[in-house]
PATI-58528 format. One record per residue (C-alpha): residue in one letter; x, y, z; residue number from 1. Coordinates in Angstrom, 1 decimal, always signed. Last residue first. Layout:
REM PATI-58528
['A',[X,Y,Z],NUM] ...
//
This chain:
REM PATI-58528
['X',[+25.7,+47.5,-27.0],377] ['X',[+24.0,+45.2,-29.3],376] ['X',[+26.7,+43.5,-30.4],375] ['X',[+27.5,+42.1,-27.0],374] ['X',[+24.2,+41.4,-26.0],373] ['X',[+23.9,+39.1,-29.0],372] ['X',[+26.8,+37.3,-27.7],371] ['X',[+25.2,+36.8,-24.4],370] ['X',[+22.0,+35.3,-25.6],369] ['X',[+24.1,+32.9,-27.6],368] ['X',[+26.2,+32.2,-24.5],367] ['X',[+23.3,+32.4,-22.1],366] ['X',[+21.5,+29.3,-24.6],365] ['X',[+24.5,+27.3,-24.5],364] ['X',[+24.6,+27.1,-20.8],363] ['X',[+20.8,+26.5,-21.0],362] ['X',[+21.1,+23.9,-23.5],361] ['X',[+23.8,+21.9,-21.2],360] ['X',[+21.3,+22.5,-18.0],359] ['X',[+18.6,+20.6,-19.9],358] ['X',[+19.8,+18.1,-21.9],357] ['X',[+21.2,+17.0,-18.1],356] ['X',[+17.8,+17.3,-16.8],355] ['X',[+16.5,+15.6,-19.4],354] ['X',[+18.7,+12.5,-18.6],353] ['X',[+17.4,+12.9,-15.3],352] ['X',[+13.9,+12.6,-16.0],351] ['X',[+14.6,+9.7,-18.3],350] ['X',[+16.4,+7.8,-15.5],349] ['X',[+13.1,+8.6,-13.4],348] ['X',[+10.8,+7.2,-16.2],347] ['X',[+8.1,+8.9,-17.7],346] ['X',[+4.4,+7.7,-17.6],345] ['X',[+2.9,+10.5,-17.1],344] ['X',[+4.3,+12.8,-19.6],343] ['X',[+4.4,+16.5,-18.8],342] ['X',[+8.2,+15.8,-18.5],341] ['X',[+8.1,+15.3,-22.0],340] ['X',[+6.5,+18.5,-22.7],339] ['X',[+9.2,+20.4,-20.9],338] ['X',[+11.4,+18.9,-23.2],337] ['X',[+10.1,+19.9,-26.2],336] ['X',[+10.2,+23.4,-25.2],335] ['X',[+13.2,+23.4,-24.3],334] ['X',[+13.9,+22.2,-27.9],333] ['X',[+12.1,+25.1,-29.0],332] ['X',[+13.6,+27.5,-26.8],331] ['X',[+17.3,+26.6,-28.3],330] ['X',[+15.6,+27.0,-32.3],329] ['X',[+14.9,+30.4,-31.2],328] ['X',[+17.9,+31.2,-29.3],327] ['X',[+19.9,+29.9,-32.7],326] ['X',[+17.5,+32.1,-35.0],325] ['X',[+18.2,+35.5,-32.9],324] ['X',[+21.6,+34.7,-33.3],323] ['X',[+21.9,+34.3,-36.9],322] ['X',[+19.8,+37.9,-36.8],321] ['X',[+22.5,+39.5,-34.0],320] ['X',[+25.3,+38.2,-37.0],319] ['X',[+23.3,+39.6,-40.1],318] ['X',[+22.9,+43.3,-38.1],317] ['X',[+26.9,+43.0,-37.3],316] ['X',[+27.7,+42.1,-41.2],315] ['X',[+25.5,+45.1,-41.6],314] ['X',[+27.2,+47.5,-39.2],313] ['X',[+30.1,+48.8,-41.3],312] ['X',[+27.8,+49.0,-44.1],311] ['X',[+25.3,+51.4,-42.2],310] ['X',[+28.2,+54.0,-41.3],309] ['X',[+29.5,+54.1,-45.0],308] ['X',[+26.0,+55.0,-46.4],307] ['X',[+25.7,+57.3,-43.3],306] ['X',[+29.1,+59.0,-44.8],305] ['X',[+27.9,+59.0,-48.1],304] ['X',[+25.1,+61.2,-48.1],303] ['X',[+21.5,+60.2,-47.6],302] ['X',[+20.2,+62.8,-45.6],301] ['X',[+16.4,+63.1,-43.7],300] ['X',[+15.4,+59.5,-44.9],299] ['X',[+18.3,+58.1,-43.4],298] ['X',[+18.6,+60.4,-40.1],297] ['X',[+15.3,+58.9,-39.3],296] ['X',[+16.3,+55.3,-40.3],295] ['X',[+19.5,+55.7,-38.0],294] ['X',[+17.5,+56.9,-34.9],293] ['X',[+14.9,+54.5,-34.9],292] ['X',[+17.3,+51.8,-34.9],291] ['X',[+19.3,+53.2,-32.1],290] ['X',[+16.0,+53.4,-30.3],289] ['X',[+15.5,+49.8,-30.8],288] ['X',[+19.6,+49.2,-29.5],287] ['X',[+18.6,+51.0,-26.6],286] ['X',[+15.2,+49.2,-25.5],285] ['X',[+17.2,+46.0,-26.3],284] ['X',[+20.1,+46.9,-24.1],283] ['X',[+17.8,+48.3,-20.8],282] ['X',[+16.0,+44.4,-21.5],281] ['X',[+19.3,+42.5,-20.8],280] ['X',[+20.1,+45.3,-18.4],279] ['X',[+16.3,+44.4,-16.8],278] ['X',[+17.2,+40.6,-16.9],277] ['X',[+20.3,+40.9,-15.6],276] ['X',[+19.5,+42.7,-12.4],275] ['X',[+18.8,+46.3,-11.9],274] ['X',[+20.6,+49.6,-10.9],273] ['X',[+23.7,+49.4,-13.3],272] ['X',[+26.6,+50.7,-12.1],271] ['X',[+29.0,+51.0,-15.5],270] ['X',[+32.4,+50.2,-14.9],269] ['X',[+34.7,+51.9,-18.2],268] ['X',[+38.7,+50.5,-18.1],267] ['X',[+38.6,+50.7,-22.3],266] ['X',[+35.5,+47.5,-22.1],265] ['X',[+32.0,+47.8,-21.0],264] ['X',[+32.0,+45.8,-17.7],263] ['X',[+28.6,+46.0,-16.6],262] ['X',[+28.6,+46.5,-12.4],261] ['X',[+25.4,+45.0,-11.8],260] ['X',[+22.5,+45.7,-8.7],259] ['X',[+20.6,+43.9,-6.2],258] ['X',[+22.0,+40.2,-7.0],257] ['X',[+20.8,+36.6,-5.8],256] ['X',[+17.7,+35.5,-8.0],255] ['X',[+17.9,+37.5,-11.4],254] ['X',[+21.9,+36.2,-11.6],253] ['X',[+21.2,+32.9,-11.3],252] ['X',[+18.4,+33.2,-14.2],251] ['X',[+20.4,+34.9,-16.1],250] ['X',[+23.2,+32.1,-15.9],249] ['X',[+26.1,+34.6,-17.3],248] ['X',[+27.9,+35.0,-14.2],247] ['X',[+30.6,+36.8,-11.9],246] ['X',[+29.1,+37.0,-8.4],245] ['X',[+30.0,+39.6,-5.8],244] ['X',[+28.2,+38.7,-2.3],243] ['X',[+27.9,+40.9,+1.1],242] ['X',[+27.6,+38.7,+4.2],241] ['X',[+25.0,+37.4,+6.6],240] ['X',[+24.0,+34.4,+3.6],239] ['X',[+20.8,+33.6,+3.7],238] ['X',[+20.0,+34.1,+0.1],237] ['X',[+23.8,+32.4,-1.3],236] ['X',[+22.7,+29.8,+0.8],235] ['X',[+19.4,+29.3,-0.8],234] ['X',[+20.3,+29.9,-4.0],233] ['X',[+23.8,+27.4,-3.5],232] ['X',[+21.3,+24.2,-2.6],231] ['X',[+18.9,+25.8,-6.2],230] ['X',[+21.9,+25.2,-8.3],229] ['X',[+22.7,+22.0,-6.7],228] ['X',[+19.6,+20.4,-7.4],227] ['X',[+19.5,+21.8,-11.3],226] ['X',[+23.6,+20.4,-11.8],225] ['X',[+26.5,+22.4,-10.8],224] ['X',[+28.8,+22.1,-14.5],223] ['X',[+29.4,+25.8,-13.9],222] ['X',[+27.4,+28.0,-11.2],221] ['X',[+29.4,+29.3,-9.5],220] ['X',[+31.2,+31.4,-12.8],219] ['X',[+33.5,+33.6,-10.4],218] ['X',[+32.2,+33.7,-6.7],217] ['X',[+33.5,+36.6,-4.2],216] ['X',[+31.8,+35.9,-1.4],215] ['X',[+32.7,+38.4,+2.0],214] ['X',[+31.9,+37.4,+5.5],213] ['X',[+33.9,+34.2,+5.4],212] ['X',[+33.1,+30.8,+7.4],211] ['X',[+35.8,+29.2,+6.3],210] ['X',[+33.4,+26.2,+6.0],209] ['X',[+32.1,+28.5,+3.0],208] ['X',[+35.2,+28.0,+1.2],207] ['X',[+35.5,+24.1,+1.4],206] ['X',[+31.8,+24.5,+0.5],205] ['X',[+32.4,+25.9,-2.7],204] ['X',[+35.1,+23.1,-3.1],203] ['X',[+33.1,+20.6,-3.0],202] ['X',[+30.6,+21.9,-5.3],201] ['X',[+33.4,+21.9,-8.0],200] ['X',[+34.4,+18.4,-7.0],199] ['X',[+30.7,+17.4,-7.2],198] ['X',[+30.4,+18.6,-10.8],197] ['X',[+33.8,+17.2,-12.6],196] ['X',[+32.8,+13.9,-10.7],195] ['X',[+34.0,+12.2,-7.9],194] ['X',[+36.1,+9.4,-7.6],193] ['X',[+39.4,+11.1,-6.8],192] ['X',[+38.0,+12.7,-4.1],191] ['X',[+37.4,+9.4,-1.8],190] ['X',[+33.9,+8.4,-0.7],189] ['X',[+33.3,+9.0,+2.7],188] ['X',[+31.0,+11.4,+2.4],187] ['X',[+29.4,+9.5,+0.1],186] ['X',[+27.8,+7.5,+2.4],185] ['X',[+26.4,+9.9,+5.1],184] ['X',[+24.4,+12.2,+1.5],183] ['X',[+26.5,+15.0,-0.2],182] ['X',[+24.0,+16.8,-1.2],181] ['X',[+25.0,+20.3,+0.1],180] ['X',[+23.0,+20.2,+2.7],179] ['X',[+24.3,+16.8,+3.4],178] ['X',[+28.3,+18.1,+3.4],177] ['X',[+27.0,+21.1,+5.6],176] ['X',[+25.5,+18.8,+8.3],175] ['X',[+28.5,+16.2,+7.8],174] ['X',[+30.7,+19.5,+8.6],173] ['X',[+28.7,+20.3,+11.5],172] ['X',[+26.0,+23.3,+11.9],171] ['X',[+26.6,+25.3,+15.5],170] ['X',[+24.1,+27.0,+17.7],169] ['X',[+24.5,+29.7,+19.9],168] ['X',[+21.7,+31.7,+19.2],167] ['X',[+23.2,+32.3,+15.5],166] ['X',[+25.2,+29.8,+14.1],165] ['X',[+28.7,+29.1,+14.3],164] ['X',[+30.4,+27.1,+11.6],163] ['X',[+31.3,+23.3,+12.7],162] ['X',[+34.5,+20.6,+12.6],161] ['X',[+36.7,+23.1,+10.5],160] ['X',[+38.7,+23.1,+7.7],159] ['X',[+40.0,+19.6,+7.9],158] ['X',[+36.8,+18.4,+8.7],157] ['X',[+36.0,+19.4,+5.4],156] ['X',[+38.1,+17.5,+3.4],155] ['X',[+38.0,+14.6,+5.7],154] ['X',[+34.1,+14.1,+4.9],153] ['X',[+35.3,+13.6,+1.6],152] ['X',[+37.8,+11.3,+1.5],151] ['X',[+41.2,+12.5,+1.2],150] ['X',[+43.8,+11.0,-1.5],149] ['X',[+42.4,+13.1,-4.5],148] ['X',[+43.8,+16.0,-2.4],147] ['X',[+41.8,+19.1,-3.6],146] ['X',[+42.7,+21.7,-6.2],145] ['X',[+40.3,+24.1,-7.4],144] ['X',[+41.3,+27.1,-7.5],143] ['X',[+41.2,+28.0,-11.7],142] ['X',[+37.8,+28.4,-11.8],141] ['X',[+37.1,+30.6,-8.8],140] ['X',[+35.7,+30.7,-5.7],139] ['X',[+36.9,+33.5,-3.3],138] ['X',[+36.2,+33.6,+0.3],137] ['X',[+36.8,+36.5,+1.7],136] ['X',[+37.1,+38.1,+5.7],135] ['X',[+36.3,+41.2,+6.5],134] ['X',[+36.8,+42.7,+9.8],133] ['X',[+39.8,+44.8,+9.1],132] ['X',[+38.0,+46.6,+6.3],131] ['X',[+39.5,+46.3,+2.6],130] ['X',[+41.0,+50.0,+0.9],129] ['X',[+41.9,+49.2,-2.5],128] ['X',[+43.8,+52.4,-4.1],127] ['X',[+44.5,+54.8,-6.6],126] ['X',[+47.0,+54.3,-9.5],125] ['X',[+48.6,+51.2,-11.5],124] ['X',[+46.2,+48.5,-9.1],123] ['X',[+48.6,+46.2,-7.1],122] ['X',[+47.0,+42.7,-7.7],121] ['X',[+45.9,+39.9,-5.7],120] ['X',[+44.3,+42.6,-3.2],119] ['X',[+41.2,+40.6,-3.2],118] ['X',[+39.7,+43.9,-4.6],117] ['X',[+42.3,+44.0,-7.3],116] ['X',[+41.8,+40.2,-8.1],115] ['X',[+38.5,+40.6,-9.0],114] ['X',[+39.2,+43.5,-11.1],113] ['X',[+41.7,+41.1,-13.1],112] ['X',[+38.9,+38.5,-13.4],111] ['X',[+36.5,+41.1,-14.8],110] ['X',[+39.2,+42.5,-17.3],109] ['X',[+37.7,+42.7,-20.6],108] ['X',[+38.8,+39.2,-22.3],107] ['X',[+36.1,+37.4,-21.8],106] ['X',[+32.6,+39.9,-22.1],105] ['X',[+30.7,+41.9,-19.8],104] ['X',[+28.9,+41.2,-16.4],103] ['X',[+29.4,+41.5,-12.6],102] ['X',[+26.5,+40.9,-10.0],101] ['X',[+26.6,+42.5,-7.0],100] ['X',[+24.8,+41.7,-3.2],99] ['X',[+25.2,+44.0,-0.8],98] ['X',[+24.8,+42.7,+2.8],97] ['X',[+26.8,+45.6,+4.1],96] ['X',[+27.6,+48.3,+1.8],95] ['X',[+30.5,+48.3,-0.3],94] ['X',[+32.0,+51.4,-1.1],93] ['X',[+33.1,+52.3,-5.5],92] ['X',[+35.2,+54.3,-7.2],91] ['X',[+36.5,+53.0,-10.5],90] ['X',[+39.3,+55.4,-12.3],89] ['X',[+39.9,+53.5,-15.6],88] ['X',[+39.7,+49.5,-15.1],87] ['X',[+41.4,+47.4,-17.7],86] ['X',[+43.1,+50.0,-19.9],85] ['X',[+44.6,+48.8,-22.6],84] ['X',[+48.6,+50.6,-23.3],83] ['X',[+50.5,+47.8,-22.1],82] ['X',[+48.5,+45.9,-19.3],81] ['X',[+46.6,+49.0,-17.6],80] ['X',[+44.5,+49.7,-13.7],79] ['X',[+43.5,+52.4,-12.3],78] ['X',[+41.5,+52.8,-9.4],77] ['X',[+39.7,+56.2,-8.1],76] ['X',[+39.3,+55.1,-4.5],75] ['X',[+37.9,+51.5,-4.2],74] ['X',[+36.2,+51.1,-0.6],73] ['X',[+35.9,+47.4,+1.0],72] ['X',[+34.2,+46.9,+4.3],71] ['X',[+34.6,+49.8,+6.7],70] ['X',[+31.7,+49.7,+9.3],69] ['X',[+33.0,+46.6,+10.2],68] ['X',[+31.8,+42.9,+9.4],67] ['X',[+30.8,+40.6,+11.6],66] ['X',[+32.1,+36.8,+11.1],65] ['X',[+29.2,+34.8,+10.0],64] ['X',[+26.2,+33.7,+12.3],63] ['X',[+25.1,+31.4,+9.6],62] ['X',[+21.0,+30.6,+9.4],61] ['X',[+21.6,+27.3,+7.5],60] ['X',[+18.3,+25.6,+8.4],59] ['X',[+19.3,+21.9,+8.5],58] ['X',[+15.4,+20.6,+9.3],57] ['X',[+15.0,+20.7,+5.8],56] ['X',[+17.0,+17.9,+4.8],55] ['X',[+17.2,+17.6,+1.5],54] ['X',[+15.4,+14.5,-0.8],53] ['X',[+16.5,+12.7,-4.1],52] ['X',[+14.2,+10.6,-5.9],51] ['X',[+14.4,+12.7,-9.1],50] ['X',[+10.5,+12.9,-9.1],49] ['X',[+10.8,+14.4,-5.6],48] ['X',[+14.0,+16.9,-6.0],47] ['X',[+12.3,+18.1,-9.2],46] ['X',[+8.6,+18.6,-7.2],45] ['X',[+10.6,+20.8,-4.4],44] ['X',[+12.6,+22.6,-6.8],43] ['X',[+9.8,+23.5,-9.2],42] ['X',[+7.8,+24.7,-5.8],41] ['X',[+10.2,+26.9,-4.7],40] ['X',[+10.8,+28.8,-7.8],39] ['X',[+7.0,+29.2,-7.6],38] ['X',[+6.8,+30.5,-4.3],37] ['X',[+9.7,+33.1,-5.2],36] ['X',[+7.4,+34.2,-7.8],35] ['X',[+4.1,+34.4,-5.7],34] ['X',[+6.1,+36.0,-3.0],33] ['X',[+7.3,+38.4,-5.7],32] ['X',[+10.5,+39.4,-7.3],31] ['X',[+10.2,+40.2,-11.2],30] ['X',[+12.8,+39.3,-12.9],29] ['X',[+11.3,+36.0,-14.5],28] ['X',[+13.4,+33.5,-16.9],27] ['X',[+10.4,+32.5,-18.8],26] ['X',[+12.3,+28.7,-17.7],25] ['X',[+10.9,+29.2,-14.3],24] ['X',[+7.7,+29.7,-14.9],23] ['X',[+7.5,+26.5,-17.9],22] ['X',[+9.6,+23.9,-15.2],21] ['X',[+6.5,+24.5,-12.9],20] ['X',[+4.0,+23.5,-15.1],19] ['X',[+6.0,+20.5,-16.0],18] ['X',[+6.8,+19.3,-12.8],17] ['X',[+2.7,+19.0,-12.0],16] ['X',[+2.5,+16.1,-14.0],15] ['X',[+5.5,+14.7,-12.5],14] ['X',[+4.8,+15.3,-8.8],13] ['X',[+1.1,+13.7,-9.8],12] ['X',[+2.6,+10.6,-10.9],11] ['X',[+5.4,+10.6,-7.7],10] ['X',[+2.5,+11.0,-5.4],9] ['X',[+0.7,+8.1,-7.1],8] ['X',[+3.7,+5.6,-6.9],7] ['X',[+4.1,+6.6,-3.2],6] ['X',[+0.6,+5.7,-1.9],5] ['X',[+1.4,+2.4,-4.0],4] ['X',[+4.6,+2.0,-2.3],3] ['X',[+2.5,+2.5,+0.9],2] ['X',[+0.0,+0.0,+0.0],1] 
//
């Protein structure tokens, strides 16, 4: 009886999977209860049909190390390789609890700044003032090294036993290893046999178990799959400290940050007051009125110099138009695979299969997105 009770409440989690799966894949920016309800809800009906279950009696409500009044203040920095300017007289203080998203394209100096504020790096002129009280924990893509020889419970344990909580309490390193989906038995599974994904969740919470007051995360969210994704949301949420995340998951990006420094290449930092999903719609608004703009001053002069300006930008115009197509074709599939999971009778390895389709389209699907955003600006 009870694996028949069981049966039916997997048959309706799946059915109702679907409906969930289509809100959060629109992408969303807006902020409500109901929207926050419905992010919820996906997560809790994916972890059911996936068979895999969090503990939601593990409340991760860190104490943190407090910060000071000073935090981190850039004063007018400067920073060149050769004669390209990386960052061009930023001035910027952190507030407490801030929460900043970082955008623009390889090669235009976001890891450099990163390592300016982390003090790294010497910036050319100006200065990188970082409060006595703060603490950082920096993820990045290239830090990743863990003894294949350790297990994983010993990782952490190595770290620290337990991060303070508040009212006295403490969260243990098996704690934080489950909440991070790492169940009792594979925590004592060795390094070497875990996967690209788990290392790189791993060593997030290597970092966290530091128990810093100040995130610095560069590209989180690579090769985490859709569980994890939503594990480091809630963290990143309740986390007492301020957060700078360097991303192109749109999505990710929507959820955690308050505002976006947009890395615009020649040293220029633009503070932009919104998430990704409002710069994303800031750049279309612009790039229609730029439109506007150029037929207007085409049927009012038609002399060579325009002629000149609007073949310099056509190979550009045919390039955003490609893209357009790609996203197109990427939301189809997407589509497709959200009415698969509407199926009834679909299996649990097929689930997670899709899943899989599902993150890799999505990575491919911010890269298209994010190199039309670059032509548009």
């Amino acid at each position: 009886i009870r694996q028949e009770t069981q049966g039916v409440e997997l048959d309706k989690a799946r059915k109702l999977l679907k409906k969930e799966l289509d809100w959060v894949n629109r992408s969303p920016s807006a902020r409500t209860t109901k929207a926050k309800s419905c992010v919820d809800a996906y997560y809790e009906l994916n972890e059911k049909v996936s068979g895999k279950q969090v503990d939601k009696d593990i409340q991760i409500d860190i104490k943190g190390q407090r910060l000071g009044k000073k935090i981190l203040e850039l004063h007018n920095v400067g920073k060149r390789f050769g004669d390209t300017p990386i960052v061009e007289g930023f001035s910027y203080k952190f507030k407490k609890e801030e929460r900043v998203g970082i955008l623009g394209p390889n090669g235009v100096g976001k890891s450099t700044f990163l390592k300016l504020i982390t003090e790294e790096m010497r910036p050319d002129s100006g200065k990188v003032v970082v409060g006595g009280n703060t603490v950082f924990g920096y993820y990045s893509q290239d830090g990743i090294q863990l003894k294949d020889d350790k297990r994983v419970i010993e990782v952490i344990q190595d770290i620290a036993e337990f991060i303070p909580m508040e009212k006295g309490q403490k969260i243990t390193a098996p704690q934080m290893l489950e909440r991070f989906l790492f169940s009792r038995k594979q925590q004592q599974v060795y390094v070497s046999q875990l996967s690209g994904g788990e290392r790189r969740r791993l060593y997030l919470l290597t970092l966290l178990m530091k128990n810093p007051n100040f995130l610095i995360l560069d590209e989180p969210t690579n090769d985490l799959d859709i569980l994890t994704l939503n594990v480091v949301d809630d963290f990143l949420l309740e986390f007492p400290g301020c957060v700078i995340i360097v991303s192109h998951d749109r999505y990710f990006m929507d959820k955690i940050v308050d505002h976006m420094f947009i890395f615009e290449g020649n040293g220029n930092i633009r503070d932009f007051n919104g998430d990704y999903s409002d710069y994303r719609k800031d750049l279309k608004d612009r790039e229609r009125e730029q439109r506007r703009v150029e037929r207007a001053e085409q049927q009012k002069d038609t002399i060579a110099p325009q002629q000149i300006q609007r073949q310099r930008t056509q190979e550009e115009r045919k390039e955003m138009n490609r893209l357009e197509k790609d996203i197109a074709k990427l939301e189809a599939r997407k589509a497709e695979i959200m009415a698969l999971f509407n199926q009834s009778d679909i299996a649990l390895s097929e689930i997670e299969k899709l899943s899989k389709e599902l993150a890799t389209l999505t990575e491919t699907l911010e890269e298209k997105e994010m190199k039309w955003l670059e032509l548009a600006e």
